[in-house]
C-alpha positions as CSV (number, residue, x, y, z in Angstrom):
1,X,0.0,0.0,0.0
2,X,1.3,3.6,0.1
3,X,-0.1,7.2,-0.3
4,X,-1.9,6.1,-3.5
5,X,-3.9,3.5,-4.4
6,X,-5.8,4.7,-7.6
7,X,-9.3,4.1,-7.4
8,X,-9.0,4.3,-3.5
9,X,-7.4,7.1,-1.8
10,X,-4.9,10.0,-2.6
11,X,-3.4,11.1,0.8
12,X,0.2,12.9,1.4
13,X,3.0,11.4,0.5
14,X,4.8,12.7,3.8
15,X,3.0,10.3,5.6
16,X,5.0,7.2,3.6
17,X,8.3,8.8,3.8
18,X,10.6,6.7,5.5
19,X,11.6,8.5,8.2
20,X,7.9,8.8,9.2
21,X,6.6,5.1,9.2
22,X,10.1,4.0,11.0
23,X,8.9,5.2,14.1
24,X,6.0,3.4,14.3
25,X,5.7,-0.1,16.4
26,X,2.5,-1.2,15.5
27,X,0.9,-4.7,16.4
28,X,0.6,-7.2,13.5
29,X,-2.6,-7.9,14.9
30,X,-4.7,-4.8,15.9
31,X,-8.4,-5.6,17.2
32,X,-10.9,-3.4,17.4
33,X,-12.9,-4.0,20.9
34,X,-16.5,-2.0,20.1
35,X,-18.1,-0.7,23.5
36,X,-21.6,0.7,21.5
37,X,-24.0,-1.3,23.6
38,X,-22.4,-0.2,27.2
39,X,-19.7,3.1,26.9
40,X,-22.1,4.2,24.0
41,X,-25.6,3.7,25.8
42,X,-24.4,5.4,28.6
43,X,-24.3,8.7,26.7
44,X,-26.8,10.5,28.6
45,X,-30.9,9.6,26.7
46,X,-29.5,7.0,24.8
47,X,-31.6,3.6,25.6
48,X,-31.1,1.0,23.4
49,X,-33.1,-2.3,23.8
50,X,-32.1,-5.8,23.9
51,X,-33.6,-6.2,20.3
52,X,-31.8,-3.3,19.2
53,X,-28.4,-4.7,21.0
54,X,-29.0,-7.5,19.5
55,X,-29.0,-5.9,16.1
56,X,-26.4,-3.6,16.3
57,X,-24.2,-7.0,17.7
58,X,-25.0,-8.8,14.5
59,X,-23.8,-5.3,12.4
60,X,-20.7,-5.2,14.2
61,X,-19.8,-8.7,13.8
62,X,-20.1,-8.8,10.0
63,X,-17.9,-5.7,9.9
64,X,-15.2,-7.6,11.2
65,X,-15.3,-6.1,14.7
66,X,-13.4,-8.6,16.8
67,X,-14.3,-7.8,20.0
68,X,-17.8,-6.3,21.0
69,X,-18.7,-5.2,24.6
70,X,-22.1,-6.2,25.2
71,X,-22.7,-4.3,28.1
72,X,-23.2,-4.6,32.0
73,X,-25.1,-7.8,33.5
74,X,-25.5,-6.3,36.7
75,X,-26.9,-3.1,35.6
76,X,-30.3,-4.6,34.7
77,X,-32.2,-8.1,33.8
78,X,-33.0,-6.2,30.3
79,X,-29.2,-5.5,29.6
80,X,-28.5,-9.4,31.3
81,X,-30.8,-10.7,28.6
82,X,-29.8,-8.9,25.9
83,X,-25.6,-10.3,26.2
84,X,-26.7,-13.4,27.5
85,X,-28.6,-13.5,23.6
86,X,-25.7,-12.0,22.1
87,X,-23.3,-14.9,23.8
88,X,-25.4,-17.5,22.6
89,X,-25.4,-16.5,18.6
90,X,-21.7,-17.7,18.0
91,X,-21.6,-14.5,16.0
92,X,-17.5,-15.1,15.9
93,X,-16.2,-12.1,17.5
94,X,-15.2,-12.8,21.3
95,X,-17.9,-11.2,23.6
96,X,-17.1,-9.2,26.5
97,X,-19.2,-8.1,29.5
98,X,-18.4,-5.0,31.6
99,X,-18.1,-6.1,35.2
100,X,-17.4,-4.1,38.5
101,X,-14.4,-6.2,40.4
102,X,-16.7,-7.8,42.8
103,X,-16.6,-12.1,42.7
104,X,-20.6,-12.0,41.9
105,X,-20.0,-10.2,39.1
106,X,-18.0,-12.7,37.6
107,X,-20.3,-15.3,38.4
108,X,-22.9,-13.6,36.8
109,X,-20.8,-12.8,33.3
110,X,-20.2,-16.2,33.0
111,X,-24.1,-17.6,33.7
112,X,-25.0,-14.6,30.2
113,X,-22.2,-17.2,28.4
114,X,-19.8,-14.5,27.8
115,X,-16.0,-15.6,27.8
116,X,-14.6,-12.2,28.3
117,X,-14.7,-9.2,31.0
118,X,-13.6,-6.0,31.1
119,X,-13.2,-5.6,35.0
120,X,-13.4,-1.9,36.3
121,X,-12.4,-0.6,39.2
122,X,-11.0,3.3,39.9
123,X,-7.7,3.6,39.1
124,X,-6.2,6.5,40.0
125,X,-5.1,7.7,43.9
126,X,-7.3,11.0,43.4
127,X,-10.6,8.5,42.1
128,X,-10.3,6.2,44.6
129,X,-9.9,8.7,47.3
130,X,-12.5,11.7,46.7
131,X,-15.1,8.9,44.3
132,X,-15.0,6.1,45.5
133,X,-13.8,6.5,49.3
134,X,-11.9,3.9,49.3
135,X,-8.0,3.4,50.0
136,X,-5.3,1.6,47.1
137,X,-5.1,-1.2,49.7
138,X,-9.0,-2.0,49.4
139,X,-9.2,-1.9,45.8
140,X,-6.2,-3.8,45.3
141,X,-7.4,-6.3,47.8
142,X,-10.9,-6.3,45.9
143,X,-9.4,-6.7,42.1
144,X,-7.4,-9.5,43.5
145,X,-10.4,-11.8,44.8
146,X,-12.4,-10.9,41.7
147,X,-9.8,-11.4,38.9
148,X,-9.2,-14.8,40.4
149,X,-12.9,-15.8,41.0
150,X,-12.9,-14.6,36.8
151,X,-10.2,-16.8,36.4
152,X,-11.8,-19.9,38.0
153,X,-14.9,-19.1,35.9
154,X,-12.2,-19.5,33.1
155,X,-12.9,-16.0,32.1
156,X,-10.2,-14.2,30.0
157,X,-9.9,-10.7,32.1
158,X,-8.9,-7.3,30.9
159,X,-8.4,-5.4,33.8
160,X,-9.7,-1.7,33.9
161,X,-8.6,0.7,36.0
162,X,-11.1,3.6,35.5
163,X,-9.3,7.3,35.4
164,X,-5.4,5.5,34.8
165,X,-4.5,8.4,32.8
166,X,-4.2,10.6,35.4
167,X,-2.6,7.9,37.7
168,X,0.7,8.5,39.0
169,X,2.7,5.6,36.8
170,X,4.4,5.0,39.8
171,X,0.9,4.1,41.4
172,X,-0.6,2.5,38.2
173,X,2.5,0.4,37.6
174,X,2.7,-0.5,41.5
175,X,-1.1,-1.5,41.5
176,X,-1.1,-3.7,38.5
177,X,2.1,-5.4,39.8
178,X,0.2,-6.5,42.8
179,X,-2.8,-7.4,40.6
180,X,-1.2,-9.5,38.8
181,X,0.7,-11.4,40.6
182,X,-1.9,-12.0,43.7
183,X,-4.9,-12.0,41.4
184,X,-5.6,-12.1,37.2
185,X,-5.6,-10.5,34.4
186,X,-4.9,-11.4,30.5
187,X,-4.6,-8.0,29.2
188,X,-4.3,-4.5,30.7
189,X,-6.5,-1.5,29.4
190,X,-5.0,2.1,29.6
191,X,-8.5,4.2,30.6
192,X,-8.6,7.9,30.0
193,X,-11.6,8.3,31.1
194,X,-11.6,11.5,31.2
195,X,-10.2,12.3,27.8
196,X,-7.2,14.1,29.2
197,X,-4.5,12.7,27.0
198,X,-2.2,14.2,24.0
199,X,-1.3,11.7,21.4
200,X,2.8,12.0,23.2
201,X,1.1,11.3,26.7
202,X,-0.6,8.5,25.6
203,X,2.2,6.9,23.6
204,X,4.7,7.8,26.4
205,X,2.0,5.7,28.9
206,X,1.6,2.7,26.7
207,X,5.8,2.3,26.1
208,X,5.6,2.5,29.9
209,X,3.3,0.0,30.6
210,X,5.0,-2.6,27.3
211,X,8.1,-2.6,29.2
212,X,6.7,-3.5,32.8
213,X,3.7,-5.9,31.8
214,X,4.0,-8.6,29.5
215,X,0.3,-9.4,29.1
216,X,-1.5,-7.4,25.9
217,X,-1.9,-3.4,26.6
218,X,-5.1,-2.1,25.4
219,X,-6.3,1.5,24.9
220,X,-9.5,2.9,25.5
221,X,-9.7,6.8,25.5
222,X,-12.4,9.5,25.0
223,X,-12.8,12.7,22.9
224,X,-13.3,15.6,25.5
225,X,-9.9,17.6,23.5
226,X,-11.5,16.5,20.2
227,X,-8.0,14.2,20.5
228,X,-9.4,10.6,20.9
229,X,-8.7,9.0,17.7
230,X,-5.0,10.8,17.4
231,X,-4.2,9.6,20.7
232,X,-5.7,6.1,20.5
233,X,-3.4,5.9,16.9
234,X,-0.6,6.9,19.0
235,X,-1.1,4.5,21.8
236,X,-1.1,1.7,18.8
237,X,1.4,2.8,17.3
238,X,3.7,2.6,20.6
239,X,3.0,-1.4,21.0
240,X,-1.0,-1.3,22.0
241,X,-2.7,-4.0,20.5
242,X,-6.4,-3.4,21.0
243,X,-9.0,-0.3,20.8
244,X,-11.5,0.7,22.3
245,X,-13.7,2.3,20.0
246,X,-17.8,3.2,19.9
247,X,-19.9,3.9,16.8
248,X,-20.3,7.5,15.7
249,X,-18.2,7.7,18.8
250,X,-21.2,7.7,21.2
251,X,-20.8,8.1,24.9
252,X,-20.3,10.2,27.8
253,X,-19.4,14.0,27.9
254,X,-17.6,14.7,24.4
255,X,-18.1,10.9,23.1
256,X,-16.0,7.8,22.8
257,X,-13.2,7.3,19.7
258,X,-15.1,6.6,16.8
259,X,-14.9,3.2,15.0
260,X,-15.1,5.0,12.1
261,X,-12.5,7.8,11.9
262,X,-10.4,5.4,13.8
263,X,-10.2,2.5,11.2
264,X,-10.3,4.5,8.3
265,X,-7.0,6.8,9.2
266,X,-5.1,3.4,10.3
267,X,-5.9,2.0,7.0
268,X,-5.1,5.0,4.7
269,X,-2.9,7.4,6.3
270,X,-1.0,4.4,8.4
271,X,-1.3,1.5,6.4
272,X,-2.6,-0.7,8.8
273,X,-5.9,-3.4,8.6
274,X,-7.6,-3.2,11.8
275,X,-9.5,-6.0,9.9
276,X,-12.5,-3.6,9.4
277,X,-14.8,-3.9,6.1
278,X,-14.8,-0.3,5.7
279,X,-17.5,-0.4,3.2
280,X,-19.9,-1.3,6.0
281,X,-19.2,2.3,8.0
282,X,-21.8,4.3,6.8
283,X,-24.4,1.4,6.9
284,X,-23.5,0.8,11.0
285,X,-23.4,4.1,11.5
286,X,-26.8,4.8,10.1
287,X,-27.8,1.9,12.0
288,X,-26.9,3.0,15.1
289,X,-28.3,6.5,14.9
290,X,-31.6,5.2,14.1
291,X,-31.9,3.1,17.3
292,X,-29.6,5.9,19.1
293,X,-32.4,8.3,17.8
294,X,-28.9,10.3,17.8
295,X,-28.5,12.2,14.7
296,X,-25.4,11.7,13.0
297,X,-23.8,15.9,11.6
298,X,-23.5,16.3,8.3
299,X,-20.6,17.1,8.3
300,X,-19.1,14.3,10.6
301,X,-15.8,12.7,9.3
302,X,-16.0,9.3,7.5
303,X,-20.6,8.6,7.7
304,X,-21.6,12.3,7.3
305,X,-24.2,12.7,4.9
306,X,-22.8,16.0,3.2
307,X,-19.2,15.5,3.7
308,X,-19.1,14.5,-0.4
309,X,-20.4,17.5,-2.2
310,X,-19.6,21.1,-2.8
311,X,-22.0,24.7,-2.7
312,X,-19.0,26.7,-3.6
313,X,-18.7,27.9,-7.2
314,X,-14.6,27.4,-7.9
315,X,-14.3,23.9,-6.3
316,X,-17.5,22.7,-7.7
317,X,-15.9,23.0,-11.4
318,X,-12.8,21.8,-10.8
319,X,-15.5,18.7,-9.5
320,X,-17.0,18.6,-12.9
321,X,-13.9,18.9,-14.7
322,X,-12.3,15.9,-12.9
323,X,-14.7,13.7,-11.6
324,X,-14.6,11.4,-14.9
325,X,-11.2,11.1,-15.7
326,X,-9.5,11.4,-11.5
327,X,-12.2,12.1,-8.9
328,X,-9.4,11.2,-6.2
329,X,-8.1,14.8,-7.7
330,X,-10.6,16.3,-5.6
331,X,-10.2,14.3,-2.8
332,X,-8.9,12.5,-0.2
333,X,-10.2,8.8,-0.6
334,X,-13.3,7.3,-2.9
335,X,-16.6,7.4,-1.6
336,X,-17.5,3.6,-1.9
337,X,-14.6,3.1,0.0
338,X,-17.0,3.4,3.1
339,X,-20.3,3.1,1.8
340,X,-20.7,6.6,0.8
341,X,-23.1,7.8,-2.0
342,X,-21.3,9.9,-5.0
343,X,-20.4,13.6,-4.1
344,X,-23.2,16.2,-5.4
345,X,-23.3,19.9,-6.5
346,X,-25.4,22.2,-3.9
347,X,-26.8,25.0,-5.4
348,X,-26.7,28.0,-2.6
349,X,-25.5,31.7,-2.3
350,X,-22.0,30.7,-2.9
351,X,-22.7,28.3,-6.1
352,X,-21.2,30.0,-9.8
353,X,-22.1,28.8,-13.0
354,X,-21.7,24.7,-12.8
355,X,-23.5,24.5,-10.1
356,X,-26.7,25.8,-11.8
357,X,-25.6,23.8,-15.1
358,X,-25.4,20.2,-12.8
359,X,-28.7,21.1,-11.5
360,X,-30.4,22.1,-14.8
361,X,-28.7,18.9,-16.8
362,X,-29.8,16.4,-13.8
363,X,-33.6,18.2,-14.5
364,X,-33.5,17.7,-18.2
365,X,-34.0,21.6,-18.2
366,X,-32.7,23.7,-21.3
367,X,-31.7,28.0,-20.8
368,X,-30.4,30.3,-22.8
369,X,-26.5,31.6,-21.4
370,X,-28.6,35.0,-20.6
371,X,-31.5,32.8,-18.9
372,X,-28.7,30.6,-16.7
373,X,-26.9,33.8,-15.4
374,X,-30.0,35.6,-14.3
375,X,-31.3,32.1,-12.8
376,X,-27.9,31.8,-10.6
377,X,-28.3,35.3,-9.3
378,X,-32.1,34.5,-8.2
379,X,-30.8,31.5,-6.6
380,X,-27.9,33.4,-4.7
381,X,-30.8,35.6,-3.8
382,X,-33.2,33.3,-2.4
383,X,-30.4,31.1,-0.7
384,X,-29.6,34.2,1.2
385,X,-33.3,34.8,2.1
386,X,-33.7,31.9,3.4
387,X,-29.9,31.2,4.9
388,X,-28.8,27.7,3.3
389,X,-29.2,26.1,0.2
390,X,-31.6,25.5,-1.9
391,X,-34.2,22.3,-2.2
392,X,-35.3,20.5,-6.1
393,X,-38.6,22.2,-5.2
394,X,-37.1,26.0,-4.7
395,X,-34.7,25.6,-7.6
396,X,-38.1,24.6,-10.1
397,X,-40.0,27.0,-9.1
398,X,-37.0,29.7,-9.5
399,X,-37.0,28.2,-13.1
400,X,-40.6,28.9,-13.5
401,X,-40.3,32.3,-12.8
402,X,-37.9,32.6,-15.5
């Protein structure tokens, strides 16, 4: 792969160099660990029921998400039912349920016939002491019985320790020593829960945590800096080898990283599979949104609806001049590439001249030159008027009074 792949993408070139993709240390075997159904749900008035958990599971799985988080058993019989129907489909990624580090817990993931946990428990000094009350000692003590009650329910365990990105590494390295060696735990997740991390504070954390644990080092972050998918790239590309990722990027505060930005980048700009079929993207997302009842913005990277198309009068002809011969001239990757529909003219206050010939051609409508330039400057009027662009209905009956 590389900067160009014609019919694809057309990205910088810088990001190929040599000197650029040398400093990476990416996993040969990325997963992508979707938390839709728990992180994503618990964006405040989203309620998503176990029919529509069900469904969204199913989506995700024939996207090629590995790993999907079905949510918390102990939160509610609804959201019991809904992974315990999830576990039993053999839909071929592993299923994970989010547990609190409490023995019962355990027992209970493993009665909804999941064979994974994500086991959670504060992780910083500052959480434990001013939320949860509690000293290092307890919660140590506590993670330690319920990892190895997981362990005898032959659970695999990815311990969780809510807030770690502000831990003291001394105190997150310390705690997870003790963890593991007096209790259990298969992999170790790197929360910011908070969003708080640059992409260098997050890659710095990870090397940190590759060179003291030898046990898989996953990532999951959140967007309150707008900084989530740049710092979950750098956390893979410093040795992590799983990510935590929502759809649309659903989920508390600012949201969760989004699958969607997240794979496509990896795959273009990085050239790395996360084993995602990219042309599934928009269809998830659109999924998601309607059972979410969470719009998705227009203009939202990778599944916005408008994100191919232009108002503007110059771009819009270089569009028309190009989009035959090299639409990748215009930009950045192909619109099928993630399930996208073709890019479009708008017709608006800032359209010129092939904007109003698209629209005319597309009606089967014939002007004179003179009859096209005064219908461009009714449409720049009326798009002022009314402060956006123009509908099929508004452009017709500009034509009319013509």
């Amino acid at each position: 792969m590389g900067f160009r792949e014609d019919g694809k993408w057309w990205v910088s070139q810088s990001n190929y160099e040599q000197e650029v993709m040398s400093k990476y240390n990416f996993s040969k075997n990325i997963k992508i660990l979707d938390t839709t159904l728990r992180d994503g749900e618990q964006q405040p008035g989203i309620i998503l029921t176990r029919k529509e958990k069900v469904e969204i599971a199913k989506k995700l799985a024939e996207a090629g998400v590995q790993r999907i988080e079905a949510g918390t058993p102990a939160a509610s019989k609804e959201d019991a039912d809904a992974i315990r129907e999830i576990a039993s489909l053999n839909l071929g990624a592993d299923i994970f349920a989010f547990v609190r580090n409490m023995p019962e817990d355990m027992k209970l993931a493993r009665e909804c016939g999941v064979t994974h946990v994500l086991a959670e428990i504060p992780g910083s000094e500052h959480l434990l002491k001013f939320g949860k009350r509690w000293t290092a000692d307890r919660a140590i003590k506590a993670a330690n019985e319920a990892t190895q009650a997981a362990k005898e329910e032959g659970l695999y365990v990815t311990f969780f320790p809510a807030d770690s990105s502000r831990a003291s590494l001394d105190f997150l390295i310390d705690s997870v020593h003790q963890i593991s060696e007096a209790g259990h735990m298969d992999a170790l997740a790197l929360v910011d829960t908070f969003g708080c991390y640059s992409p260098e504070g997050a890659a710095y954390a990870v090397r940190k945590l590759k060179n003291e644990f030898s046990v898989p080092i996953e990532v999951h972050f959140h967007d309150d800096f707008g900084l989530g998918v740049a710092s979950t790239i750098a956390g893979l590309a410093a040795g992590a080898e799983v990510a935590h990722v929502t759809v649309n990027g659903i989920g508390e505060r600012a949201g969760s990283v989004g699958l969607e930005p997240l794979v496509l980048a990896l795959k273009v700009l990085y050239d790395v599979d996360a084993g995602i079929d990219l042309k599934q993207l928009k269809g998830l997302s659109e999924l998601v949104s309607r059972h979410t009842n969470y719009p998705v913005f227009p203009t939202k990277p990778v599944v916005g609806d408008r994100i191919f198309g232009w108002e503007t009068g110059m771009p819009s002809s270089l569009w028309t001049n190009c989009k035959d011969e090299q639409p990748l001239a215009m930009l950045p990757y192909h619109w099928s590439l993630t399930g996208q529909k073709e890019p479009v003219l708008y017709l608006g206050k800032k359209s010129g001249k092939d904007n109003v010939k698209d629209w005319l051609s597309r009606n089967n409508v014939d002007l004179t030159i003179e009859q096209e330039q005064n219908l461009l400057g009714l449409v720049k009027g009326l798009s002022l008027e009314l402060k956006r662009d123009l509908t099929y209905e508004e452009f017709m009956q500009l034509i009319k009074q013509l």
